[in-house]
N, CA, C and O atoms as a Maestro MAE file, in Angstrom:
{
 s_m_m2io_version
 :::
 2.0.0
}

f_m_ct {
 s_m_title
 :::
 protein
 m_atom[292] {
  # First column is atom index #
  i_m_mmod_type
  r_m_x_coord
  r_m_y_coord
  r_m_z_coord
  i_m_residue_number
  s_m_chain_name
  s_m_pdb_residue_name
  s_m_pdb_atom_name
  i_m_atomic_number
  :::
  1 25 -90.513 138.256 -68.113 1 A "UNK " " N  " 7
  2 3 -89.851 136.990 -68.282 1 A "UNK " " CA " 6
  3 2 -90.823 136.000 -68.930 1 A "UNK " " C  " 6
  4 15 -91.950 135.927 -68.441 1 A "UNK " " O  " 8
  5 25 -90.486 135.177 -70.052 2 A "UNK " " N  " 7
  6 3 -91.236 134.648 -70.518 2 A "UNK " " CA " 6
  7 2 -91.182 132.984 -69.797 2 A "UNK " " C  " 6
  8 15 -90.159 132.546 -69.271 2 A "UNK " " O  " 8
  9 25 -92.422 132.233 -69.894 3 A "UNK " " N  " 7
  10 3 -92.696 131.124 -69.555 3 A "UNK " " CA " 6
  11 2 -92.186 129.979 -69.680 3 A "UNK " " C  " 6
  12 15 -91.507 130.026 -70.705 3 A "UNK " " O  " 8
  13 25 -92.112 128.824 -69.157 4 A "UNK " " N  " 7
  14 3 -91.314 127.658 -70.455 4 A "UNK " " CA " 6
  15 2 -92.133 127.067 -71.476 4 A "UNK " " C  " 6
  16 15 -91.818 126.060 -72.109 4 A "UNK " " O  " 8
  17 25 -93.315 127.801 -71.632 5 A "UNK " " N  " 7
  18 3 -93.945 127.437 -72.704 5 A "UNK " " CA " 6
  19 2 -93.746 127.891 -73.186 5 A "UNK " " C  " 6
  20 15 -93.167 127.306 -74.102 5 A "UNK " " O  " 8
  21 25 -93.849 129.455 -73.399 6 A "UNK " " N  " 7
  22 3 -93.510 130.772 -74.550 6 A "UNK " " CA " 6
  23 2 -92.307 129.949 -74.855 6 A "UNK " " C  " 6
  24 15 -92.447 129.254 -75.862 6 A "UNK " " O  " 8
  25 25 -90.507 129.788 -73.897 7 A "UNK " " N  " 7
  26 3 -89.887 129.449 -74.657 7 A "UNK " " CA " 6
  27 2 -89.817 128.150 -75.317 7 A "UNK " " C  " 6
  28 15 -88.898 127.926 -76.104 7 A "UNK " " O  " 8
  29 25 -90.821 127.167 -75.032 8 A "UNK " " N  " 7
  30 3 -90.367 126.064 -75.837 8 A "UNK " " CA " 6
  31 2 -91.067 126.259 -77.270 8 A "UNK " " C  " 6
  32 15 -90.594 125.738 -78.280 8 A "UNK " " O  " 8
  33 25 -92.418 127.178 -77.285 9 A "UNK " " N  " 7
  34 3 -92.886 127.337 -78.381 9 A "UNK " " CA " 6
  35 2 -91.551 128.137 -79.297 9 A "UNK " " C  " 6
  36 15 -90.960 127.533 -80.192 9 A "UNK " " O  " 8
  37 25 -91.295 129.219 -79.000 10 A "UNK " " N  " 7
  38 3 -89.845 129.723 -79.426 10 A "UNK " " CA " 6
  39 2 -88.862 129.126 -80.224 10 A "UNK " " C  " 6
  40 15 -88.450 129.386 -81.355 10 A "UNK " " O  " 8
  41 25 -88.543 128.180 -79.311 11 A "UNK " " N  " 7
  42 3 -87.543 126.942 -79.919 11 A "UNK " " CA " 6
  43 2 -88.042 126.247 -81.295 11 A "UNK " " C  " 6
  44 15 -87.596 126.148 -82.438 11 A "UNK " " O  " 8
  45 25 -89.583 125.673 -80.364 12 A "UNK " " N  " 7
  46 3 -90.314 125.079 -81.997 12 A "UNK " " CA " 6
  47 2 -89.788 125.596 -83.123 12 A "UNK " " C  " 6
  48 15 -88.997 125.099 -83.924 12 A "UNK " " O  " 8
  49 25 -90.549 127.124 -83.087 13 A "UNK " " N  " 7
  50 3 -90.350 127.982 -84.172 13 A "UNK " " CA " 6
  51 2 -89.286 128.173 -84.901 13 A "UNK " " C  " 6
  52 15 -89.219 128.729 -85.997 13 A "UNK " " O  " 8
  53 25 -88.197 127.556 -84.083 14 A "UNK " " N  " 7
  54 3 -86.924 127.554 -85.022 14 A "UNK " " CA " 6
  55 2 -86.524 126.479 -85.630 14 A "UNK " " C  " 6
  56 15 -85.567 126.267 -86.376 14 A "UNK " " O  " 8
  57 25 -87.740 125.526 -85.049 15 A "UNK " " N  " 7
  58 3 -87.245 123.946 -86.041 15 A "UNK " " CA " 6
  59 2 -86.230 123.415 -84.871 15 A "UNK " " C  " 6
  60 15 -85.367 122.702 -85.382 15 A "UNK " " O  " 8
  61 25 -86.111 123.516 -83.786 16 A "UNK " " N  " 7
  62 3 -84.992 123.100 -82.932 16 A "UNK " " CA " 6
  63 2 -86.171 122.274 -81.771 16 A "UNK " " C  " 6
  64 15 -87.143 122.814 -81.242 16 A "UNK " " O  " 8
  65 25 -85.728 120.873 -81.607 17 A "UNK " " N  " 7
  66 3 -86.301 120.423 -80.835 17 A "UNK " " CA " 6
  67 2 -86.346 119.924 -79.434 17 A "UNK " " C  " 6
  68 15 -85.286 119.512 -78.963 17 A "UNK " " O  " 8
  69 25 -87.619 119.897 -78.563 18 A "UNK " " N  " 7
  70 3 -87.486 120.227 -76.997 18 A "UNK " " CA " 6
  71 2 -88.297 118.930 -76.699 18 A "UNK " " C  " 6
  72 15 -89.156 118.330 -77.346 18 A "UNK " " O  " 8
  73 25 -87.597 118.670 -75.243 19 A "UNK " " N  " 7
  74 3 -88.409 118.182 -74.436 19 A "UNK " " CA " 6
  75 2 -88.437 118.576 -73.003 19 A "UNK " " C  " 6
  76 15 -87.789 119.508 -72.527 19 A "UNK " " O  " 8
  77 25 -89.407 117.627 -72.221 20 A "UNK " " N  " 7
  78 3 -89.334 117.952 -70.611 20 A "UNK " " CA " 6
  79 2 -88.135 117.114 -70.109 20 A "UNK " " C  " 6
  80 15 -87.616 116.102 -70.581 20 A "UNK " " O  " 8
  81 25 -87.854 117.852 -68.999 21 A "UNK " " N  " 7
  82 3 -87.084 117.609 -67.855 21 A "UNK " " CA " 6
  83 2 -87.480 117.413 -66.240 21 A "UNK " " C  " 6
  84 15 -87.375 118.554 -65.790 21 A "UNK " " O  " 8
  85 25 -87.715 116.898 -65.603 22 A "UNK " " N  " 7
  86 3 -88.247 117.396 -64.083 22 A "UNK " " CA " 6
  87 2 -88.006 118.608 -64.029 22 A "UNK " " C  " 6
  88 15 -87.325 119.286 -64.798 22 A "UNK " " O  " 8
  89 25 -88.743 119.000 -62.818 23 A "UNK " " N  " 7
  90 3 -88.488 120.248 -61.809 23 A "UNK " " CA " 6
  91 2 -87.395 120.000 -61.810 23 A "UNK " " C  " 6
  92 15 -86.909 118.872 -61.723 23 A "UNK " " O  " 8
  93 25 -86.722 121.220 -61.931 24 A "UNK " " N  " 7
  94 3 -84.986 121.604 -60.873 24 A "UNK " " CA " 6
  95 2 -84.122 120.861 -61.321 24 A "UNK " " C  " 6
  96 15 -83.146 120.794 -60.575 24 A "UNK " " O  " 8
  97 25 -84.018 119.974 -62.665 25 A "UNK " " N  " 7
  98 3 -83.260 119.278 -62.385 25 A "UNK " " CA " 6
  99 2 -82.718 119.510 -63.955 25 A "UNK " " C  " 6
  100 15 -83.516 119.923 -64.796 25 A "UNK " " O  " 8
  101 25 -81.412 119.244 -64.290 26 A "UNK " " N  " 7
  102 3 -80.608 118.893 -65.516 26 A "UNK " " CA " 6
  103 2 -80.815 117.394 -66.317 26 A "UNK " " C  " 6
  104 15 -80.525 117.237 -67.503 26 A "UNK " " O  " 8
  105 25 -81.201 116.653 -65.706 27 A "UNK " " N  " 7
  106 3 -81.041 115.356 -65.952 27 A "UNK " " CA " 6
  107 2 -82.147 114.457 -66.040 27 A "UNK " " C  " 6
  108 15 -82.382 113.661 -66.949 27 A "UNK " " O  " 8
  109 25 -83.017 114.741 -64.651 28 A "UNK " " N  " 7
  110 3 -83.762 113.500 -64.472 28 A "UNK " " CA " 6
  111 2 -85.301 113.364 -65.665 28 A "UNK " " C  " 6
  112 15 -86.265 114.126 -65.588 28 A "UNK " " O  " 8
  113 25 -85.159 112.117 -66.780 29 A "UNK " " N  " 7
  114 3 -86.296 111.925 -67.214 29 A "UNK " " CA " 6
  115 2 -87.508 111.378 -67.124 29 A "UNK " " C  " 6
  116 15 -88.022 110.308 -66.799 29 A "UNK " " O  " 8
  117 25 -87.864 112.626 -67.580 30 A "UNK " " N  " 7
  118 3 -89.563 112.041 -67.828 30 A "UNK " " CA " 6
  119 2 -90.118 111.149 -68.855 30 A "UNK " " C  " 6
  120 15 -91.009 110.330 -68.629 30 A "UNK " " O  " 8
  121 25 -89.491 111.364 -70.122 31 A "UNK " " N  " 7
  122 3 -89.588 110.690 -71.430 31 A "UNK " " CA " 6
  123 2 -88.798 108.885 -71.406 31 A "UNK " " C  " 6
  124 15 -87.751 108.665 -70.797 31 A "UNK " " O  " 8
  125 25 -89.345 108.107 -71.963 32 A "UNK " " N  " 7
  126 3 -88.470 106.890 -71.938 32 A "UNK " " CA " 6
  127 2 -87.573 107.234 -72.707 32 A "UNK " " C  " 6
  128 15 -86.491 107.033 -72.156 32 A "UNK " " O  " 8
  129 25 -87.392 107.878 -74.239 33 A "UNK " " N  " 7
  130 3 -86.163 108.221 -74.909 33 A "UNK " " CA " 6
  131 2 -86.846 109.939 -75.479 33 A "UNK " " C  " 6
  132 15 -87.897 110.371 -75.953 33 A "UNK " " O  " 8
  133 25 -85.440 110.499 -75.051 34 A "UNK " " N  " 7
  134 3 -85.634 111.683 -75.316 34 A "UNK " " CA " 6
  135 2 -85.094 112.022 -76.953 34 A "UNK " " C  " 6
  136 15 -85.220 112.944 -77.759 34 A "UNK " " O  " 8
  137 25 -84.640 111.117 -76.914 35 A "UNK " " N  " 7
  138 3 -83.595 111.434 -78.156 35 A "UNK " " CA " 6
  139 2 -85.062 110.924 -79.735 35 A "UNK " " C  " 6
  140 15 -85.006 111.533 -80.803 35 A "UNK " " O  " 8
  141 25 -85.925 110.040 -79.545 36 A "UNK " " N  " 7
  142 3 -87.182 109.961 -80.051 36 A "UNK " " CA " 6
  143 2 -88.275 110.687 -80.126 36 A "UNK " " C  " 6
  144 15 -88.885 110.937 -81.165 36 A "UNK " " O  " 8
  145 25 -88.600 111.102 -78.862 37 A "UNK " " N  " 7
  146 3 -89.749 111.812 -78.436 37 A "UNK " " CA " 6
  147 2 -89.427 113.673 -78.848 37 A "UNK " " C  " 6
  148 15 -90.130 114.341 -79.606 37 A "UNK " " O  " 8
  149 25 -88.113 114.199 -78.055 38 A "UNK " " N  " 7
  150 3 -88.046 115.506 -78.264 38 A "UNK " " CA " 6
  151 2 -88.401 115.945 -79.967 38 A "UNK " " C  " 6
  152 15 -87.969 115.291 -80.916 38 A "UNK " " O  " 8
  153 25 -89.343 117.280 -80.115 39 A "UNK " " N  " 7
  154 3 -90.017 117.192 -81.117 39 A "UNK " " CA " 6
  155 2 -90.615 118.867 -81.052 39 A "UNK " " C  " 6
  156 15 -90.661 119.565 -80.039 39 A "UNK " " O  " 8
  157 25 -90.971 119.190 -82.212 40 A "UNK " " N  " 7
  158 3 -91.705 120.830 -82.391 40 A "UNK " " CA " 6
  159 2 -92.826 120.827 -82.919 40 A "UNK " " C  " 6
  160 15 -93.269 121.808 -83.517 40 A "UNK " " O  " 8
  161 25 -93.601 119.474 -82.746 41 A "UNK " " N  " 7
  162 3 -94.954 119.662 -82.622 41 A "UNK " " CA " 6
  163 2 -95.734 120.304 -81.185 41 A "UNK " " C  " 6
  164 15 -95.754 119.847 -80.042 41 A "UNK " " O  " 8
  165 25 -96.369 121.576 -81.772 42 A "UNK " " N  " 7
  166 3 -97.251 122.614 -80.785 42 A "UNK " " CA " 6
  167 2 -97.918 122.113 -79.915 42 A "UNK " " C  " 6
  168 15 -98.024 122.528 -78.761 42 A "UNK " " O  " 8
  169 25 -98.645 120.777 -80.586 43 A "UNK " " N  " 7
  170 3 -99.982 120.770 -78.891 43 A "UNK " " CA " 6
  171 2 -99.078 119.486 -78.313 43 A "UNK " " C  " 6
  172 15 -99.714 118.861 -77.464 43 A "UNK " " O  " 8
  173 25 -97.877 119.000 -78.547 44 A "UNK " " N  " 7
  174 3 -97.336 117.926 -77.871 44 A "UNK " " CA " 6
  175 2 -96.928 118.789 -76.631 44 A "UNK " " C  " 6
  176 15 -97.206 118.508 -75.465 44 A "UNK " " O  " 8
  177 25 -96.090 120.099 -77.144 45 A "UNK " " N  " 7
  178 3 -95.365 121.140 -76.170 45 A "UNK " " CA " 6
  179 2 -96.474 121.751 -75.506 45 A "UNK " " C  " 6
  180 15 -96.089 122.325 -74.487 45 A "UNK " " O  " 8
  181 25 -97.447 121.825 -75.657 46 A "UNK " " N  " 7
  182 3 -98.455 122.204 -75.257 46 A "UNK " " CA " 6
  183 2 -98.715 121.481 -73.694 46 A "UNK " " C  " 6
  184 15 -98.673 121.948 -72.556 46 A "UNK " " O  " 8
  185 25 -98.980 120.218 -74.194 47 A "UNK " " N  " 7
  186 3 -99.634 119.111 -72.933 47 A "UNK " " CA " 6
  187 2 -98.251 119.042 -72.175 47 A "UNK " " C  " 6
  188 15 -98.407 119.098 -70.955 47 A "UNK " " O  " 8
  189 25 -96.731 118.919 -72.648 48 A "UNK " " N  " 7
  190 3 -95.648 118.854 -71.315 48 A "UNK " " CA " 6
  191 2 -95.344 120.015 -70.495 48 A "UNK " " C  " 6
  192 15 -94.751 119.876 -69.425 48 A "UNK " " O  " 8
  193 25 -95.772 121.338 -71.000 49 A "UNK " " N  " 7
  194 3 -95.842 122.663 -70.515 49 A "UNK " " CA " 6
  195 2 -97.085 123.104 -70.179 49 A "UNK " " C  " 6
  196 15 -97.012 123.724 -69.117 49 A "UNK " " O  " 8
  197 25 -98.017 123.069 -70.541 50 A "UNK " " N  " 7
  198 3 -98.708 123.947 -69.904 50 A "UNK " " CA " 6
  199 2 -99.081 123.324 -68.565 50 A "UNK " " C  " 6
  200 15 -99.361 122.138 -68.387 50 A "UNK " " O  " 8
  201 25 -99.036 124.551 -67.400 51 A "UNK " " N  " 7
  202 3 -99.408 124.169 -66.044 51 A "UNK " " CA " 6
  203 2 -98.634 123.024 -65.687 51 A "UNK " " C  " 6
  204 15 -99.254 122.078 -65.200 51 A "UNK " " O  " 8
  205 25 -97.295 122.918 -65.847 52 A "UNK " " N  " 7
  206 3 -96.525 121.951 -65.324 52 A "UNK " " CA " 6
  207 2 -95.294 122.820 -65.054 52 A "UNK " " C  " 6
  208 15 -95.031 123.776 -65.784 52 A "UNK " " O  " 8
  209 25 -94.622 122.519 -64.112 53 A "UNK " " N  " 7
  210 3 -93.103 122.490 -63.699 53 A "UNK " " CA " 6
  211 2 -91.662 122.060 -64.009 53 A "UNK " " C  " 6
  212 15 -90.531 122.019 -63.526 53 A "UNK " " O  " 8
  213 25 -92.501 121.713 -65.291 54 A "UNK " " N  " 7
  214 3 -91.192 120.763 -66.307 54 A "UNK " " CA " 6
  215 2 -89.950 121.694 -66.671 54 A "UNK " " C  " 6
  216 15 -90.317 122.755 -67.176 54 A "UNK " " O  " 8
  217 25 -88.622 121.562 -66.544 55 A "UNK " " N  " 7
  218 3 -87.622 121.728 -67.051 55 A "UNK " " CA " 6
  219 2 -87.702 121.684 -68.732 55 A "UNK " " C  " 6
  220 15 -88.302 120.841 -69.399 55 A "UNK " " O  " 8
  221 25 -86.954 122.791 -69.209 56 A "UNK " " N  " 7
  222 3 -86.837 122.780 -70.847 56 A "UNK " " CA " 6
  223 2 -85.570 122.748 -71.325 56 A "UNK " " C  " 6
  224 15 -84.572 123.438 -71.119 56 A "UNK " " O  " 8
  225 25 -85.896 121.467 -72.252 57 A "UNK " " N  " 7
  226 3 -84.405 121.081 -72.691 57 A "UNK " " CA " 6
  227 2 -84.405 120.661 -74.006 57 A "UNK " " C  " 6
  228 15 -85.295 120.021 -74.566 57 A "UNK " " O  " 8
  229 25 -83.349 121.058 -74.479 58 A "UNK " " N  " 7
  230 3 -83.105 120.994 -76.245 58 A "UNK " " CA " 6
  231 2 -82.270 119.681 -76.634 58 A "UNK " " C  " 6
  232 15 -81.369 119.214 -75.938 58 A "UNK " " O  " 8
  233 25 -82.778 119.087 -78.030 59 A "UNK " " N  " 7
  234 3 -82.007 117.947 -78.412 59 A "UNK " " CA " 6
  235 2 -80.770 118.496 -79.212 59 A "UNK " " C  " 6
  236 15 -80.906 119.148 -80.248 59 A "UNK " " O  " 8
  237 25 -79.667 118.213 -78.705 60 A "UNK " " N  " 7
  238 3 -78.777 118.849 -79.490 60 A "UNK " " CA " 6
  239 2 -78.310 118.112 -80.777 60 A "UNK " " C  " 6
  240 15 -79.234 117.340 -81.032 60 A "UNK " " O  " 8
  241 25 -77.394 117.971 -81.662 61 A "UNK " " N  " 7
  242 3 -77.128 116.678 -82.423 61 A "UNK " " CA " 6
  243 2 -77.240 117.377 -84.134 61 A "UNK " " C  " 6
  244 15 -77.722 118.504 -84.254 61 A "UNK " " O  " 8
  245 25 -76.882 116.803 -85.063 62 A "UNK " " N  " 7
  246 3 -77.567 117.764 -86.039 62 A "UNK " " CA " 6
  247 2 -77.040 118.739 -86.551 62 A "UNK " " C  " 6
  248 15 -77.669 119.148 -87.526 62 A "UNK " " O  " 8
  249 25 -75.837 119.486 -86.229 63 A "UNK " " N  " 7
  250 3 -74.975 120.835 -86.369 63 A "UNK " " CA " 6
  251 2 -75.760 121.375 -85.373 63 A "UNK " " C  " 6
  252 15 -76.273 122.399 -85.823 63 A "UNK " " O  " 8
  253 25 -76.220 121.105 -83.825 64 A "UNK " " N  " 7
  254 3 -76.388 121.666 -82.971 64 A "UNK " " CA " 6
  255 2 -75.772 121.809 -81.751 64 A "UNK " " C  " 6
  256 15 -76.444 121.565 -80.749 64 A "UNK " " O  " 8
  257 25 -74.656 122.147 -81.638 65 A "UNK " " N  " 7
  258 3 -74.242 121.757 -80.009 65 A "UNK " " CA " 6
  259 2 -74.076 122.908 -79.040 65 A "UNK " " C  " 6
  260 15 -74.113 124.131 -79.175 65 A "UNK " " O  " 8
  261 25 -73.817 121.843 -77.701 66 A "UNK " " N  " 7
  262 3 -73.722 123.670 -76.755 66 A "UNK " " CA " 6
  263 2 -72.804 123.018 -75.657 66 A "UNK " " C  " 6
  264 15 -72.625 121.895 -75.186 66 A "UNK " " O  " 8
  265 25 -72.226 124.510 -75.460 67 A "UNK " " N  " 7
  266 3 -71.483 124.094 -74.445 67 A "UNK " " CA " 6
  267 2 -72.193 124.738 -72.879 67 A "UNK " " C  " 6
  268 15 -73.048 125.620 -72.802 67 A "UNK " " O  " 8
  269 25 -71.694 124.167 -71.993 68 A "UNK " " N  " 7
  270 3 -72.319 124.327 -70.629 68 A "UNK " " CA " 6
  271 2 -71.426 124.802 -69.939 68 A "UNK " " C  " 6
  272 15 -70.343 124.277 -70.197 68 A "UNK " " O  " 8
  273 25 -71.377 125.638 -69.097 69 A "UNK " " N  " 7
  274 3 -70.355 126.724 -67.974 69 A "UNK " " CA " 6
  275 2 -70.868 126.805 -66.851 69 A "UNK " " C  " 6
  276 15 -71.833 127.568 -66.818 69 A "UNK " " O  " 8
  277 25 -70.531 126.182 -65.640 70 A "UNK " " N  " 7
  278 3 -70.913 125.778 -64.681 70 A "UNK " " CA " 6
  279 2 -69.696 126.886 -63.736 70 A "UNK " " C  " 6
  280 15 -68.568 126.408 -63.622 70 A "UNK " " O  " 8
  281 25 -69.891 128.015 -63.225 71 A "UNK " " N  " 7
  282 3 -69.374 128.954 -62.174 71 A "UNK " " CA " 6
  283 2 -69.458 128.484 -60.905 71 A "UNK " " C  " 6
  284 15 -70.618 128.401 -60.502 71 A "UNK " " O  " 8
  285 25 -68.288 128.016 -59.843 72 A "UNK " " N  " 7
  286 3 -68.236 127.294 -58.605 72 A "UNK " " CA " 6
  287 2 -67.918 128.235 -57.786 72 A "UNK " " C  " 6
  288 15 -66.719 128.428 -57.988 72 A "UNK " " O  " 8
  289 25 -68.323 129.025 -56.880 73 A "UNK " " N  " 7
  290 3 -68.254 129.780 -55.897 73 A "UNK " " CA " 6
  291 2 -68.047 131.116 -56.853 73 A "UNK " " C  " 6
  292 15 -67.917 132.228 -56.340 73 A "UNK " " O  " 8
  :::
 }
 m_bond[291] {
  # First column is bond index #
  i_m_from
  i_m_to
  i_m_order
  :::
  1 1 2 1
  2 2 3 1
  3 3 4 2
  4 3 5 1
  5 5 6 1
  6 6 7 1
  7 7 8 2
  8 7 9 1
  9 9 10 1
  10 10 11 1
  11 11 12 2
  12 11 13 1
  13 13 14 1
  14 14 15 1
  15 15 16 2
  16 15 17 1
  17 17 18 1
  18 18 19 1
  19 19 20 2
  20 19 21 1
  21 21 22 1
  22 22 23 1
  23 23 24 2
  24 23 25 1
  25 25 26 1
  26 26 27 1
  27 27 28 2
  28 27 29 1
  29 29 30 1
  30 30 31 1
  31 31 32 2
  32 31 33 1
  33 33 34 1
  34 34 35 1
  35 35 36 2
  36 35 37 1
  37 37 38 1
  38 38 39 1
  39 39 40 2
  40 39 41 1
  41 41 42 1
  42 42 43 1
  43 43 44 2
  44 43 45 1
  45 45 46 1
  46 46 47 1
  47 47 48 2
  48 47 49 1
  49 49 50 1
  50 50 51 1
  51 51 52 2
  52 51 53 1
  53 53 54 1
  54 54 55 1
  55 55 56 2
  56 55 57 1
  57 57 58 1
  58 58 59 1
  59 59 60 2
  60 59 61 1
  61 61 62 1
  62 62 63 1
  63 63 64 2
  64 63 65 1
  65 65 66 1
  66 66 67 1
  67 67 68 2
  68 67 69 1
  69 69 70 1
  70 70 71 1
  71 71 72 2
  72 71 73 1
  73 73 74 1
  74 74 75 1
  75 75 76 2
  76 75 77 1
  77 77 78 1
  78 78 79 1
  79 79 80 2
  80 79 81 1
  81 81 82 1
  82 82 83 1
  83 83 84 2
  84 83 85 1
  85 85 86 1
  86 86 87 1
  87 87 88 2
  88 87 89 1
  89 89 90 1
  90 90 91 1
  91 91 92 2
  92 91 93 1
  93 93 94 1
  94 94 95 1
  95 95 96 2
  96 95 97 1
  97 97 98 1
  98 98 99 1
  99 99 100 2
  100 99 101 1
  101 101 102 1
  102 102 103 1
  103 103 104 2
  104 103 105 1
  105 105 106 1
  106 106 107 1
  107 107 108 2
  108 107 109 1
  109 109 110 1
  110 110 111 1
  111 111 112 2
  112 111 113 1
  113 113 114 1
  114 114 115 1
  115 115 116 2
  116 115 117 1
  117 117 118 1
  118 118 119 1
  119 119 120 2
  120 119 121 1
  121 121 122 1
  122 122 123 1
  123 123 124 2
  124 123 125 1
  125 125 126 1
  126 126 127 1
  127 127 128 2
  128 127 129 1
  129 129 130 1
  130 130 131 1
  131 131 132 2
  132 131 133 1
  133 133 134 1
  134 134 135 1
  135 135 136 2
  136 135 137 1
  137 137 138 1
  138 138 139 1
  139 139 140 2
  140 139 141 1
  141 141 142 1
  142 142 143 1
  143 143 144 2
  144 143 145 1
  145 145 146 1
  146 146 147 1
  147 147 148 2
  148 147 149 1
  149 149 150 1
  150 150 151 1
  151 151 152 2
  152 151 153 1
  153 153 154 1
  154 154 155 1
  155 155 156 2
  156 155 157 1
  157 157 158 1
  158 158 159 1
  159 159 160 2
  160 159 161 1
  161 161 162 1
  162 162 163 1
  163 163 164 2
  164 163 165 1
  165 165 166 1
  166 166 167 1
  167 167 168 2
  168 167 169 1
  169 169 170 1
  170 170 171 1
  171 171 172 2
  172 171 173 1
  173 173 174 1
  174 174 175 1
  175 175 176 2
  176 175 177 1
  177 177 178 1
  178 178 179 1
  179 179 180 2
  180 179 181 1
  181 181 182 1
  182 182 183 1
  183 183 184 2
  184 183 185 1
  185 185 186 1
  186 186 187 1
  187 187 188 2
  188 187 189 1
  189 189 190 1
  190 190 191 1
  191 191 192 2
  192 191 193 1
  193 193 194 1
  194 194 195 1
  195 195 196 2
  196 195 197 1
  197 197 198 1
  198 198 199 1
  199 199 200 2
  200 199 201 1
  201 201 202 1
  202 202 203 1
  203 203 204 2
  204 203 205 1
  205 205 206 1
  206 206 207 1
  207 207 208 2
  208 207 209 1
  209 209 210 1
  210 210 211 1
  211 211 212 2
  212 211 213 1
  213 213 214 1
  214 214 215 1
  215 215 216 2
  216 215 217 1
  217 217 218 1
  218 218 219 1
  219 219 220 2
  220 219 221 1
  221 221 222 1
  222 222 223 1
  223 223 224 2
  224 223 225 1
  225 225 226 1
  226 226 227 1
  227 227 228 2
  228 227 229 1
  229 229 230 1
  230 230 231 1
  231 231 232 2
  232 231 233 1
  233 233 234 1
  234 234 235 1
  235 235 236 2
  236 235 237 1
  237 237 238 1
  238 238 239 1
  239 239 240 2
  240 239 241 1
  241 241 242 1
  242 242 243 1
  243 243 244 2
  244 243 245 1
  245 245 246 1
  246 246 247 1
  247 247 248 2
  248 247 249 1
  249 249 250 1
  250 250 251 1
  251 251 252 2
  252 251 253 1
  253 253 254 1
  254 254 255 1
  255 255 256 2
  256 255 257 1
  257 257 258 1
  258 258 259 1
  259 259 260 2
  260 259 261 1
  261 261 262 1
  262 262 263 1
  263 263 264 2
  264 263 265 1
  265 265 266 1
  266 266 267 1
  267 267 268 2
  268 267 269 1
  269 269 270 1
  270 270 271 1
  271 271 272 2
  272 271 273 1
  273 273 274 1
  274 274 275 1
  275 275 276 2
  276 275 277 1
  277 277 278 1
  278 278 279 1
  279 279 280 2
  280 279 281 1
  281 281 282 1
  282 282 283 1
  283 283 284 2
  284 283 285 1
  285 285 286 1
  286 286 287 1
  287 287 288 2
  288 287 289 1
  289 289 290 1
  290 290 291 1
  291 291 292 2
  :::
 }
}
């Protein structure tokens, strides 16, 4: 299983851009604007991933979107 660094470097690599998220969480930020900051520069992803617990999350926008499927019992 790869890391959330391996995958945010991953993402980089596709030109698709990431930021952190808390631990465990969908939502809660770390960034004042994510929609600024999320980015595929290496040693930025570097310093929010390495040896951290950060959640990885993609800026969508762009001809990028996703849908989310949430299974309840």
């Amino acid at each position: 299983m790869k890391t959330q660094l391996e995958n945010a470097l991953a993402f980089a690599n596709n030109n698709v851009k990431i930021f952190p998220l808390s631990y465990n969480s969908k939502s809660e930020q770390i960034l004042s604007s994510w929609k600024n900051e999320a980015t595929t520069d290496v040693n930025q992803i570097r310093k929010w991933f390495e040896n951290t617990n950060c959640n990885l999350a993609i800026r969508t926008g762009n001809g990028l979107a996703v849908i989310e499927v949430d299974v309840k019992n």
